[in-house]
C-alpha positions in Angstrom: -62.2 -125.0 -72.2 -65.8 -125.1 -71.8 -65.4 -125.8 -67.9 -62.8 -123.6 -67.5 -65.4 -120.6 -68.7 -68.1 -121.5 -66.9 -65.4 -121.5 -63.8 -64.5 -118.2 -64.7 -68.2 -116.9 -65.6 -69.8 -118.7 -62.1 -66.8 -116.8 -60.3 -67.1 -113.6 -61.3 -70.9 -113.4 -60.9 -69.9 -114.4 -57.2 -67.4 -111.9 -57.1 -69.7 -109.3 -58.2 -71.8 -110.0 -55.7 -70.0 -110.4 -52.5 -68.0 -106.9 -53.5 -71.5 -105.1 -54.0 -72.9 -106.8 -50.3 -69.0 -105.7 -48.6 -69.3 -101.9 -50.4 -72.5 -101.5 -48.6 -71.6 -102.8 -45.4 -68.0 -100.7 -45.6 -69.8 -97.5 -46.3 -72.8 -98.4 -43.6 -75.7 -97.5 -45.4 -77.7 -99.9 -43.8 -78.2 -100.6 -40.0 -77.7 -104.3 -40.4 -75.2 -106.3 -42.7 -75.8 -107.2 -46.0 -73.2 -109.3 -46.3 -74.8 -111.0 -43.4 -78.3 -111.7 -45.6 -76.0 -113.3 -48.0 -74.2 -115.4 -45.5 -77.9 -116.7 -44.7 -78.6 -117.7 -48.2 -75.3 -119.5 -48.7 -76.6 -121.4 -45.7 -80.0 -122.0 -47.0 -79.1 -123.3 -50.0 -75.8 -125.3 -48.7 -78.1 -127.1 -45.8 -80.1 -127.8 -48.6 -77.3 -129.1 -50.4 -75.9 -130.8 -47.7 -79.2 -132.8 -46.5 -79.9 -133.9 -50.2 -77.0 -135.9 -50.2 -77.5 -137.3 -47.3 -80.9 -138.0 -48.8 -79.6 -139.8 -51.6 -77.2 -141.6 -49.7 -80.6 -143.3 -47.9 -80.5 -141.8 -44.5 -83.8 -140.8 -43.0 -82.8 -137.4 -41.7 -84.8 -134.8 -40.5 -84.0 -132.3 -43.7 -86.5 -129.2 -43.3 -85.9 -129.4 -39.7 -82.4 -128.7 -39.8 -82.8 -126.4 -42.5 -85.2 -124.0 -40.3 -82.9 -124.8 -37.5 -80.1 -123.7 -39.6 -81.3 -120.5 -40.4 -82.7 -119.3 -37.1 -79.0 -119.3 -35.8 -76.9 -117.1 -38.4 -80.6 -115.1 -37.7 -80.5 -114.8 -34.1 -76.5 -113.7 -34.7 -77.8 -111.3 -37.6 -80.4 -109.4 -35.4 -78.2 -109.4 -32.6 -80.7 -111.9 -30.2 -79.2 -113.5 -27.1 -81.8 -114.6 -25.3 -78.9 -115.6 -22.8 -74.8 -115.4 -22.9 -74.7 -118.9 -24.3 -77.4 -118.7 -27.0 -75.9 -120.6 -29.7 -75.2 -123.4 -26.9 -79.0 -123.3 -25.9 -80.4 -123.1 -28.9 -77.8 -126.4 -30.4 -78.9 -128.3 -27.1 -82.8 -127.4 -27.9 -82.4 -128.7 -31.7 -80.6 -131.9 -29.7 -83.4 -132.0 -27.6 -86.6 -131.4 -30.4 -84.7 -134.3 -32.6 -84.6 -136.7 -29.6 -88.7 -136.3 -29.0 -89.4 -136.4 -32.8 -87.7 -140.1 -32.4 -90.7 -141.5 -30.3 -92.9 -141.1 -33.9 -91.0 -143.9 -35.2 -92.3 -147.3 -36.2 -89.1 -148.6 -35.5 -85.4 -148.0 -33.3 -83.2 -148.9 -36.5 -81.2 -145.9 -37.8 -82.3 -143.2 -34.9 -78.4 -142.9 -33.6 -77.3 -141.7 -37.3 -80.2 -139.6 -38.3 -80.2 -137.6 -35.2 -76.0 -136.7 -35.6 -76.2 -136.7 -39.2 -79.0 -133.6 -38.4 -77.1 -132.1 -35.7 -74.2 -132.5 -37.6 -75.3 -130.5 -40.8 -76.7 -127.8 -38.6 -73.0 -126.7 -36.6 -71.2 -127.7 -39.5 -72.7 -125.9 -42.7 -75.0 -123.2 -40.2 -73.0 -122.9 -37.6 -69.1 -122.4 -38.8 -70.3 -120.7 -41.8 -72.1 -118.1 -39.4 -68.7 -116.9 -37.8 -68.9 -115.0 -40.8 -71.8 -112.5 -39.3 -69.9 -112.7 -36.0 -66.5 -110.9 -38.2 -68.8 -108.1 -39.1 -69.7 -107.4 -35.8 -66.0 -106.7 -34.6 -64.4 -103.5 -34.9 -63.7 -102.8 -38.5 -65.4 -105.6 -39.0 -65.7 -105.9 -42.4 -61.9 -105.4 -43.3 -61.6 -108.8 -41.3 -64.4 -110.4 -43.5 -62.8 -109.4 -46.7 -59.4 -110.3 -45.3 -61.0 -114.2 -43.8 -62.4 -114.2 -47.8 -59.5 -113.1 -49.9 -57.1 -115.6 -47.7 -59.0 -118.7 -48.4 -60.5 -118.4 -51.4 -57.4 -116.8 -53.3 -56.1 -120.2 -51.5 -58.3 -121.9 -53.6 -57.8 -120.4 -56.6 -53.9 -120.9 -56.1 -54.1 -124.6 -55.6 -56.4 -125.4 -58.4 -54.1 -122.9 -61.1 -51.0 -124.5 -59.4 -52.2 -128.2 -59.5 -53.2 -128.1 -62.7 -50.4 -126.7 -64.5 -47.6 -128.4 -62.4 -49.4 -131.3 -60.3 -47.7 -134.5 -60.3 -48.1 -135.8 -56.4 -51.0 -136.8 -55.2 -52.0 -135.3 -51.9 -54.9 -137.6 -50.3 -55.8 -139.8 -53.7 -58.4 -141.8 -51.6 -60.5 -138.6 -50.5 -59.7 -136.1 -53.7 -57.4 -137.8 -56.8 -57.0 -134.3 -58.6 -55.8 -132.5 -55.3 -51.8 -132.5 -55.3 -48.9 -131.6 -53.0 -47.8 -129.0 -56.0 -51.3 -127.6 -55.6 -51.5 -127.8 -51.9 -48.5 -125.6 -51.5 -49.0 -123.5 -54.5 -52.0 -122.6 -52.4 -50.4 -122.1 -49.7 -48.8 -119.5 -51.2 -51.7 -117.6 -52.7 -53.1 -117.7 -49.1 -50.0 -115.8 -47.9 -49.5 -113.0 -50.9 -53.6 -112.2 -50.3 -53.3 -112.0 -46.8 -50.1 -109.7 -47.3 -52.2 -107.8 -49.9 -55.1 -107.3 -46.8 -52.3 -105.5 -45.3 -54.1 -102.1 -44.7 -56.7 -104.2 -43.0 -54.9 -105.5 -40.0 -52.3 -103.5 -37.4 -49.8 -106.7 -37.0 -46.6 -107.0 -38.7 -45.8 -108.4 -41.7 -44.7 -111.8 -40.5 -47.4 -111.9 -38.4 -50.0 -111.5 -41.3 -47.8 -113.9 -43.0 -48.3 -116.5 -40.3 -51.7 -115.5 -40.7 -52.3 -116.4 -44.2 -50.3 -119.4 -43.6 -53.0 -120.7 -40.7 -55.7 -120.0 -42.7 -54.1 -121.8 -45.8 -54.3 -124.7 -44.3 -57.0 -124.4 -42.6 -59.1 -123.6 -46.0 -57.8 -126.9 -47.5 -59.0 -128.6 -44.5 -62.3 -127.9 -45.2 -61.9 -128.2 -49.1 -60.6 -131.8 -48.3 -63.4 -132.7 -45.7 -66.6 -131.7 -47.9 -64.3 -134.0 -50.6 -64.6 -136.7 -48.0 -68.0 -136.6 -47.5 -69.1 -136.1 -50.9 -66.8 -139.6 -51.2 -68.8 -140.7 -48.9 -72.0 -139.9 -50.6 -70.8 -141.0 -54.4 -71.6 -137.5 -55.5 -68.9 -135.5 -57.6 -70.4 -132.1 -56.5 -72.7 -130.8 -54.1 -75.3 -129.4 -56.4 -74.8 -127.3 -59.7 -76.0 -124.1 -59.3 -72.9 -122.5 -60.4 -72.1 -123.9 -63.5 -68.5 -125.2 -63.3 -68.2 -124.6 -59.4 -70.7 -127.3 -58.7 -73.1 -126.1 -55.7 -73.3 -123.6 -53.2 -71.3 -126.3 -50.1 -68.6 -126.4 -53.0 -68.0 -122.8 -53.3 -67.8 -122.5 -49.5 -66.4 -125.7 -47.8 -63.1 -123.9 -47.6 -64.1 -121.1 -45.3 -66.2 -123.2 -42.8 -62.9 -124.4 -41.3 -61.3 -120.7 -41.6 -64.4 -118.2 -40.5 -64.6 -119.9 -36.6 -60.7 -120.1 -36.3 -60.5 -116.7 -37.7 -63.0 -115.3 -34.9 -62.2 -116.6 -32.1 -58.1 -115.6 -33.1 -59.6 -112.1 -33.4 -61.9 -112.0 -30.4 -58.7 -113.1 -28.4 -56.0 -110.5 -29.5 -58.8 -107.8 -29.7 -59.3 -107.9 -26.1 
């Protein structure tokens, strides 16, 4: 019980706060997004999250490096700077490159493989997906889209963990995540779909195409849920941090959406044309 309201405390708080950012942004009081700032925090804190456990794990990675790496990007997308048309590609292939030069410092070869990729690696995967986030703003009617991208997955994730626990009998991956079940998986599923039909007024598709929708980025949510499990596995680690109390960490809160926000774009960028 005592989880369970710190869960439901930690949530709302979060809640509260993304709504206020959205309101803001929906009504344009500002000439940037706000929502965006907060994207950058959530990245802040889960790079620092994310290179922590890496940390304790007892890889030598290059951790305030890829965190300032890892917030120029969502910055540069934020403020609108392209310093070419393939910005993000340049600026990835520069962190690539700065990585590779900080290797001649080394009193020795052993390990330099791992640390580089585990640092490039945090930066696309926490920074970079999570930034598609900005990039939704951006679009026309922009911010419907965001709250839709949200809503989907993470009313996913509520589904699945409501679902599992009341009627979860068979195991989905027990190796990766032993609570996760196939009851929860699909009860998910199906939250995904009823919030994405509920976004409704948001999109100008059908209703079985927002269905399909909601179905893509159901599964696409528990992706991402399942693959922070895996490395967290990999780590030992049972959360990511514990900032929100009965949540666990800020990468915990938003593992799900780094698989949905970049497939969510790029679906959107493509029909939009």
């Amino acid at each position: 019980m005592s989880m369970l309201k710190n869960r439901i405390i930690s949530s709302s708080i979060l809640i509260i706060v993304i709504a206020a950012s959205l309101f803001v942004d929906w009504h344009r009081m500002l000439d940037f997004s706000l929502a965006g700032i907060l994207v950058i925090i959530f990245i802040v804190a889960g790079l620092y999250e994310f290179f922590t456990m890496l940390e304790n794990k007892g890889l030598c990675i290059y951790k305030y490096f890829g965190i300032t790496m890892g917030t120029i990007l969502p910055l540069s997308i934020l403020l609108r700077f392209e310093l070419t048309k393939r910005w993000e590609l340049l600026f990835i292939m520069l962190a690539l490159f700065s990585l590779i030069l900080m290797q001649f410092r080394r009193r020795n070869n052993s390990g330099v493989v791992v640390d580089i990729s585990t640092t490039l690696f945090g930066i696309l995967y926490v920074s970079w997906f999570f930034s598609f986030l900005i990039k939704i703003t951006y679009l026309p009617d922009g911010v419907g889209y965001l709250i839709s991208v949200v809503l989907i997955t993470k009313l996913g994730d509520i589904g699945a963990f409501l679902i599992g626990s009341r009627f979860g009998k068979t195991p989905l991956i027990p190796r990766i995540s032993p609570k996760k079940s196939v009851e929860g998986a699909i009860g998910g599923l199906f939250f995904s779909v009823l919030a994405a039909l509920a976004c409704k007024p948001f999109f100008n598709f059908n209703y079985l195409h927002i269905a399909i929708i909601g179905v893509c980025l159901g599964i696409l949510g528990q992706l991402g849920d399942l693959s922070e499990s895996l490395i967290k596995r990999d780590c030992k680690v049972k959360d990511s941090g514990s900032i929100f109390p009965g949540l666990g960490g800020v990468l915990d809160s938003i593992d799900s959406v780094l698989f949905t926000a970049p497939a969510f774009y790029f679906y959107l960028s493509a029909i939009l044309k």
